[in-house]
VODOTOR-879724 format. One record per residue (C-alpha): residue in one letter; x, y, z. Coordinates in pm, whole numbers, plus 50000, padded with zeros to 5 digits. Layout:
<rs>
AXYZ ...
</rs>
This chain:
<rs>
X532963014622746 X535342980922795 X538952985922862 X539892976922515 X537793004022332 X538793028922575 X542113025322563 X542073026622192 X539853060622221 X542603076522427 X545793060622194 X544053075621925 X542963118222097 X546493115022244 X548293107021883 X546003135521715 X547153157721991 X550713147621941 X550043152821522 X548433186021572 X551343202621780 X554123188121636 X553183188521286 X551213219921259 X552123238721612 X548443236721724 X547213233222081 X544063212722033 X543733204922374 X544983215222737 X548103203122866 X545933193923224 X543723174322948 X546563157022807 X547993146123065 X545203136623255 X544363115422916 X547973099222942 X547723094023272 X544703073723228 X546223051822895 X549203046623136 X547113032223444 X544883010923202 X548232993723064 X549772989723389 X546712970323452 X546222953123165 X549412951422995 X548152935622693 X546422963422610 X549772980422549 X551322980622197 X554082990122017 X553213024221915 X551203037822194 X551933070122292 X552773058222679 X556103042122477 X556373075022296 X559153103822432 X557773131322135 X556823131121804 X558373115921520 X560183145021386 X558723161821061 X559873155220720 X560823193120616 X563953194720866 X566943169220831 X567063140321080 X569233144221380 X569773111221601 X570443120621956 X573643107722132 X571763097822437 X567993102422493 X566153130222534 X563643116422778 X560573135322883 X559003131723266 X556283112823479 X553893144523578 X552493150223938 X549703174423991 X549393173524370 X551763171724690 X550373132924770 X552173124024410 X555293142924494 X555683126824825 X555243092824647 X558213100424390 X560143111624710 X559373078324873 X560003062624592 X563353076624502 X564673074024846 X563923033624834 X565643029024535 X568633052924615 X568543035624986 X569913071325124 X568563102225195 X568893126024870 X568603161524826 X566613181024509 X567093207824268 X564083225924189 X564183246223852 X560713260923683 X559243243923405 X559693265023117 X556993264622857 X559053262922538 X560313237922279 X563213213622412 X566553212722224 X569843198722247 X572953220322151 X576023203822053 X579763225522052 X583143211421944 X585953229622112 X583963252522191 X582163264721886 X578083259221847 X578383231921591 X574583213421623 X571363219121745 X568383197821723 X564473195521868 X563663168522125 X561493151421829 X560733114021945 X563393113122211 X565593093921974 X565853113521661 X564983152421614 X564853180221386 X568073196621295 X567693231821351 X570983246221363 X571003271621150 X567713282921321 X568883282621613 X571983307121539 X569523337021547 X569183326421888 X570793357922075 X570883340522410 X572313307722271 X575773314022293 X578063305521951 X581553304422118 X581633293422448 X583943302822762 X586783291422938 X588673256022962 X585533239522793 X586213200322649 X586333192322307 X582833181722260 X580243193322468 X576323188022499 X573843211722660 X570383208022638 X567483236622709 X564513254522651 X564033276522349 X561123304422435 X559303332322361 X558903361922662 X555743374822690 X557073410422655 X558183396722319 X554933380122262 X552913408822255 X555433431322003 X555203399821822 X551233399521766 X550773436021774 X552773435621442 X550833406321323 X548053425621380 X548903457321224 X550283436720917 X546473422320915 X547863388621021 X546033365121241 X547483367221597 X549503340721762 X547733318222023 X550323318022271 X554093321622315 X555033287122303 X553163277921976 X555213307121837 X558303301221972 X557883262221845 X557033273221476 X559553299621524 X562063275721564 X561083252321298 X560713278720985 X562363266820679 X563823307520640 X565823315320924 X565543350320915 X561393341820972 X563133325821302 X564923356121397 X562263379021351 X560393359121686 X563733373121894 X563053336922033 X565323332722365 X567063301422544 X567953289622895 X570083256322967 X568963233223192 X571153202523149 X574673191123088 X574883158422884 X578173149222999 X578753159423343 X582133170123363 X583783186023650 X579853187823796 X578923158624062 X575703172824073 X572853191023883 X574013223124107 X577433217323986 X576213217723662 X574183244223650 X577283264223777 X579583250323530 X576673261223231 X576933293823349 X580283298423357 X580473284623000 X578303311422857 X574893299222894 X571683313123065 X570643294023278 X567423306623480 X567823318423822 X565123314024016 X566073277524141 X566603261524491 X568373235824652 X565733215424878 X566463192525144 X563273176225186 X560423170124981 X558403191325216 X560833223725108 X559893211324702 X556033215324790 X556593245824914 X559203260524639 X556163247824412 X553213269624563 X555853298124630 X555983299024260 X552663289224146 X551353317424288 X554313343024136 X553983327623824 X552383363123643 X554843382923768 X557813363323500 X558323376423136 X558343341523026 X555563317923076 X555983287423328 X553663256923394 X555433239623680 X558483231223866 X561103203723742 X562263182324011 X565503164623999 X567733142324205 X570813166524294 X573673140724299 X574413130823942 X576003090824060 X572493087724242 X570643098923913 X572533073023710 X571733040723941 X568383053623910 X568153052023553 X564773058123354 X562023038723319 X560043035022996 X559963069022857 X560743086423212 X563673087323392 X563193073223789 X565263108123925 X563103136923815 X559553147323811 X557783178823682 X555313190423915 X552603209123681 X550143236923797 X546553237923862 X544583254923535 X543103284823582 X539603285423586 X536093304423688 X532653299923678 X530723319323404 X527303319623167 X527443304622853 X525403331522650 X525023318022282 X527423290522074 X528893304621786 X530913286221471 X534233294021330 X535573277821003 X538853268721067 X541293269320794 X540713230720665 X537183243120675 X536353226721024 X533223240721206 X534413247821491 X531803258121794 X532913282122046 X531483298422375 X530093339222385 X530643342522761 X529353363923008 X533083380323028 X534503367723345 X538583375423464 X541093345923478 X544373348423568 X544233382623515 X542773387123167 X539143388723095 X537493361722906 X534703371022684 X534823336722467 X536293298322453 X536663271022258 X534443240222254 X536753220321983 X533803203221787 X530413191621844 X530713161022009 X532723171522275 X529653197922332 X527453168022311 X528973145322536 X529813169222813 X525773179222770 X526433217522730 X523853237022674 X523573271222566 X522353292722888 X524393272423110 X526853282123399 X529833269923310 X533773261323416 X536243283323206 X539633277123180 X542943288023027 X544233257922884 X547973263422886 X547153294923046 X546433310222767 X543683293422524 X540373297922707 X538253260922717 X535213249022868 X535453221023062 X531723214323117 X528643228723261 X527453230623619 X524173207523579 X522583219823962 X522943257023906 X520123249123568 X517153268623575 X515233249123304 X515533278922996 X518903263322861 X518683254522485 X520953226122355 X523113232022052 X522673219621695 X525423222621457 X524343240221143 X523983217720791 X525353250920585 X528473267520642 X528063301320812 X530663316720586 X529883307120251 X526443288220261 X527543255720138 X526703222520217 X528593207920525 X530403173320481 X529903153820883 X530323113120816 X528493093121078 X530933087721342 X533333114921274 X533483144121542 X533913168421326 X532303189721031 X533843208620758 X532853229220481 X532703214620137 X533763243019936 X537113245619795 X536833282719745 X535193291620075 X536753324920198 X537873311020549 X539853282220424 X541193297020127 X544863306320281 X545363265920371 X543633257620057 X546163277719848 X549543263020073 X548343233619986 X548113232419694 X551023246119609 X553103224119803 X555763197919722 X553283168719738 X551153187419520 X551593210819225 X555333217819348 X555003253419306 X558163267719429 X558393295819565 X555013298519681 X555183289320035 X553803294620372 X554823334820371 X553773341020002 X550453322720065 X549393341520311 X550423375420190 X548453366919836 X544803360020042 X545013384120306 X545813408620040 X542583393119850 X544863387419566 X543973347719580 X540403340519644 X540473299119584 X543473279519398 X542173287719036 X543733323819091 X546993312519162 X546783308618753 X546063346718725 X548703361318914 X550973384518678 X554763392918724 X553853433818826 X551213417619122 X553613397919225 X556543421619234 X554443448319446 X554433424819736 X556403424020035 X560153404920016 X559413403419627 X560493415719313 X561063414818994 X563343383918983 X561723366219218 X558413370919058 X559513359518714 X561063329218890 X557383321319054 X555483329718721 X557943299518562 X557243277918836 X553303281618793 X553333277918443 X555433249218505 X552933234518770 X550283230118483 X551833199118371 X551843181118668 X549103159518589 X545503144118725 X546813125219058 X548533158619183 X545633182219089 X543433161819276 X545723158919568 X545793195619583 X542053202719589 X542333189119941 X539543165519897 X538833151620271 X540733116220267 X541543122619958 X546503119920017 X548613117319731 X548353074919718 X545013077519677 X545143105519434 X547373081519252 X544753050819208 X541483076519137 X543843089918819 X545143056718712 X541703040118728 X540013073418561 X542303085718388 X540593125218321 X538753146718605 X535723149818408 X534893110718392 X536003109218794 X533623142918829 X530813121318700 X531203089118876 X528833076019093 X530153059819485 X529693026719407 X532123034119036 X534203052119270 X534563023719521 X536132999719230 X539093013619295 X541503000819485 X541163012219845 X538143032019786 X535573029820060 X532443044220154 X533463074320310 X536183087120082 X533463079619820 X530773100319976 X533303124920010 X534183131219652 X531003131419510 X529813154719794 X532943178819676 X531963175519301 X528383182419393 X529353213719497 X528743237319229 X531273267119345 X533823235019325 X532783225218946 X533143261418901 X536803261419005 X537903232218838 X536643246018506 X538853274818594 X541523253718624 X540733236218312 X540103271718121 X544373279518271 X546003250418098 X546183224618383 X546313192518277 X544093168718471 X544493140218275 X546363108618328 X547733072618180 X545273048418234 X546703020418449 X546512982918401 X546222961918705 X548772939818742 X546472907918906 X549152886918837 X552302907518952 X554332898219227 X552642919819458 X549012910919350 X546522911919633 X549062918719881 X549372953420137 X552652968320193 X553332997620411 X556783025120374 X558113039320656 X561153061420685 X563993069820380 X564653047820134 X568273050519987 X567393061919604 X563903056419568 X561313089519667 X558083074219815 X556193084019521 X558643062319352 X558233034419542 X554463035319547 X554273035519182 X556363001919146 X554582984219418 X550872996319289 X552202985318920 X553092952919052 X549362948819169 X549702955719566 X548642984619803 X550053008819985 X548813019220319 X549563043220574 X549193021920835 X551102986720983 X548102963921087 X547832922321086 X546332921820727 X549802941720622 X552042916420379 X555292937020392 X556882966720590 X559752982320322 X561643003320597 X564573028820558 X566793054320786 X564053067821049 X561473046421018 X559963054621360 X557083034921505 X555803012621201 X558892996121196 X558092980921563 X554832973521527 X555482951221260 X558432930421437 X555802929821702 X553222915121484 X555942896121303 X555182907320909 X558402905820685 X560312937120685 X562402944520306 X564862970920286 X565052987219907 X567122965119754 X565012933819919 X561872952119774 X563862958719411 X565032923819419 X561112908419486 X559582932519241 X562692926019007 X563662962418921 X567382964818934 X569392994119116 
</rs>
């Protein structure tokens, strides 16, 4: 593989990575894999810097923060840091640091807590703000989350100045972990993966008293604005003394060679903490040195995390098994010979999806290398090819899905297979959140919580039941009653008008969002006649290719999916639609225009609809065949890549004023 497509492959597992964890507080991969991923983008575009662009993770801090919290723009960055994995790189950053600083410098070591990062913001005194790290530049704001905080302190202590900014780690103990799933468990709830995926959704729950129930906890680690402190120390000390916890197990080092060893000491104690670590931050002590070192890129030049070997064994891989995920992905995963790591034993591990089984060639029979990815998630990394004996099978990924028998949906090039049935009892919980969100039927009331209460409690068995529910059901179940049931049977029977394009957004179609939803019902116009079309009818429309058009007909092939739409039909939804004229001759015929951030007045929907009504397209993504860019507050990386590619870039009232729809 050329430099070019490689770098592309690894732009585009890091940014899934990134969407996975932020958005949806999954772990898809190791952190030793991601960052041995990153490392790799960031030596191919130090090598061939045109390779780099705009929105490539390496020029990345975070995540772009997500759309269900408010915005919060940072005062000053909130940078993350250049990794080292063995003592040969932390010598180099010592080297390093002592050329630039041209003195000798001192360290302070702290552990690397494996949380969420936040900045807390206090006006004389008082806990006023609090927001995630987000993309470095703009976060989440999470205040009111982060009040049920116990640790985080609301009033602080002493002669404190009248603004002050800390910033931290919010995170789960493991002592708190386990109450936390053993409830889960009891409650017939699927168990949190590990502490920091809960303490991250925790954190970022639309109810705060979800938040609170996580008895999620908080240590400061840095002081925005220095102060009385002349160094991290110093500041540390002057934290503490405000209020905060801060954690004590750091050091002082005066050589590199005392860092190293403050970094085994502790990467071998690491069990015996009620809070999971996965390194050891390193940072310039004197706080004048760390400024005329400044940051480069996305790291700053004066600190360095130092992150710990993953734990891992050698073990037989017995058999390859599939789970359906919640989308409906197929996921394979290992049945081990059970083997102890870190001190737990591992009887199974993931294997992500089938390619990654194919590629790494393993085979079922195999000895393989086991490890706990974030120290928690068991993952194979890959077979041991001389210890073969000849009887290992390889692996073929079933054409039915093992939970409901129906046809499996696998495009050629995609890595992944999914299950084509809308009703299939493993999906069925995402299926029904889904639908029943705001881009969908706008069902409130019938959220995360509610959703997963109504088909664990096999109350909802696909989306058509959501139409059956009765007021008494509803007021039986937990954090429910009467009023709030009556309030949710309105909002259903309200949802039935929503129409054709948000009906068929909700089935959760594969590639089937809400803007394409939008140009299927305006060019149909009823579900039956887009039920019946054929791929190359289907592929008419505006945007349609290939693969969504295999896709839909493979979903209305499926006869448990007719069977649910009729439901659906039988309930009162409307799934019809006003036919749309194209506008060929509108002022935004032919042309490609891409939204990014919040517009003043106009909801994206909104916005979509003029532009598609004037005769252009909207896509997701900023790309040299893009016309226009229409960009608001936030607008995070689209807006640079198209300055970098130079494509015009209209604020609302420039797009208002070329479509010529007044304010």
């Amino acid at each position: 593989m050329n430099a070019t497509a490689r770098a592309a492959e690894l732009r585009a597992r890091l940014e899934e990575a990134n969407a996975r964890y932020y958005g949806s507080d999954e772990s898809i991969v190791s952190d030793a894999e991601y960052d041995a991923w990153l490392r790799e983008l960031i030596a191919l575009e130090t090598r061939r810097p045109e390779l780099r662009t705009p929105d490539s993770p390496t020029q990345r801090i975070g995540a772009p923060p997500s759309e269900r919290f408010a915005p919060f723009r940072h005062h000053a960055p909130m940078l993350s840091l250049a990794n080292a994995t063995s003592p040969d790189e932390l010598r180099a950053f010592d080297e390093r640091v002592r050329r630039l600083a041209g003195s000798a410098v001192d360290y302070v070591c702290e552990l690397k807590i494996d949380g969420l990062a936040v900045a807390v913001h206090y006006h004389d005194g008082i806990f006023e703000w609090g927001a995630t790290r987000g993309d470095g530049r703009i976060g989440e704001d999470v205040t009111v989350n982060l009040r049920t905080v116990r640790s985080l302190p609301l009033r602080l202590r002493g002669d404190v100045p009248a603004r002050l900014e800390a910033r931290g780690e919010v995170y789960l103990r493991k002592s708190d972990f386990a109450r936390l799933n053993a409830d889960r468990v009891a409650r017939n709830l699927a168990p949190f993966a590990n502490p920091r995926n809960a303490a991250s959704g925790g954190l970022r729950q639309l109810d705060p008293a979800l938040t609170a129930e996580r008895s999620l906890s908080f240590f400061a680690y840095t002081l925005v604005e220095a102060g009385p402190a002349a160094t991290q120390w110093e500041a540390l000390a002057y934290l503490r003394a405000c209020g905060f916890p801060t954690n004590p197990n750091v050091a002082r080092a005066e050589s590199i060679d005392a860092v190293i060893a403050f970094c085994a000491q502790w990467e071998e104690r690491r069990d015996s903490l009620d809070y999971e670590i996965d390194g050891v931050v390193v940072k310039v002590n004197d706080i004048a040195t760390q400024e005329r070192l400044g940051a480069v890129a996305r790291d700053p030049r004066w600190a360095i995390a130092f992150k710990f070997r993953p734990r891992e064994a050698r073990t037989r891989l017995r058999d390859i098994a599939i789970n359906v995920g919640r989308t409906g992905s197929l996921n394979p995963y290992a049945i081990l010979e059970p083997v102890p790591i870190g001190g737990v034993i591992v009887k199974s591990a993931t294997l992500h999806n089938a390619e990654y089984v194919r590629s790494n060639d393993i085979r079922i029979g195999d000895t393989v290398v086991v490890t706990r990815a974030g120290d928690v998630i068991p993952r194979v990394v890959g077979p041991v090819p001389e210890l073969r004996t000849g009887d290992e099978r390889p692996f073929v990924m079933p054409d039915r899905c093992p939970v409901c028998g129906s046809a499996v949906d696998n495009p050629p090039g995609d890595a992944m297979s999914r299950c084509t049935n809308a009703a299939c009892p493993a999906q069925v919980y995402e299926r029904v959140r889904h639908f029943a969100s705001r881009g969908a039927m706008d069902i409130e009331g019938l959220g995360d919580v509610l959703a997963e209460a109504l088909t664990a409690a096999g109350i909802v068995h696909d989306i058509a039941d959501v139409y059956a529910l009765d007021a008494a059901t509803l007021a039986a179940l937990p954090r429910m009653g009467a009023k709030s049931a009556a309030n949710l049977m309105r909002a259903i029977e309200a949802s039935k008008t929503r129409g054709l394009a948000r009906v068929l957004n909700g089935l959760g179609v594969r590639f089937v969002g809400d803007r394409t939803a939008e140009i299927l019902a305006g060019d149909f116009g009823a579900m039956d006649a887009l039920m019946e079309a054929d791929e190359s009818a289907l592929q008419r429309s505006e945007g349609i290719g290939p693969e969504v058009a295999a896709s839909l007909r493979l979903f209305f092939a499926q006869p448990k999916n007719r069977a649910m739409i009729a439901r659906l039909q039988a309930a009162g939804v409307d799934m019809t639609a006003p036919r749309r004229a194209r506008s060929a001759d509108g002022p935004l015929a032919g042309k490609t225009v891409v939204l990014t951030g919040t517009l003043p007045t106009l909801a994206r929907d909104a916005a979509s609809a003029l532009i598609v009504a004037a005769g252009g397209k909207v896509s997701g993504s900023v790309s040299a065949r893009t016309d226009y860019v229409v960009a608001g507050a936030a607008p995070g990386s689209k807006l640079s890549k198209a300055e970098a590619l130079g494509i015009p870039v209209l604020d609302e009232a420039g797009l208002r004023e070329l479509l010529g729809v007044p304010n």
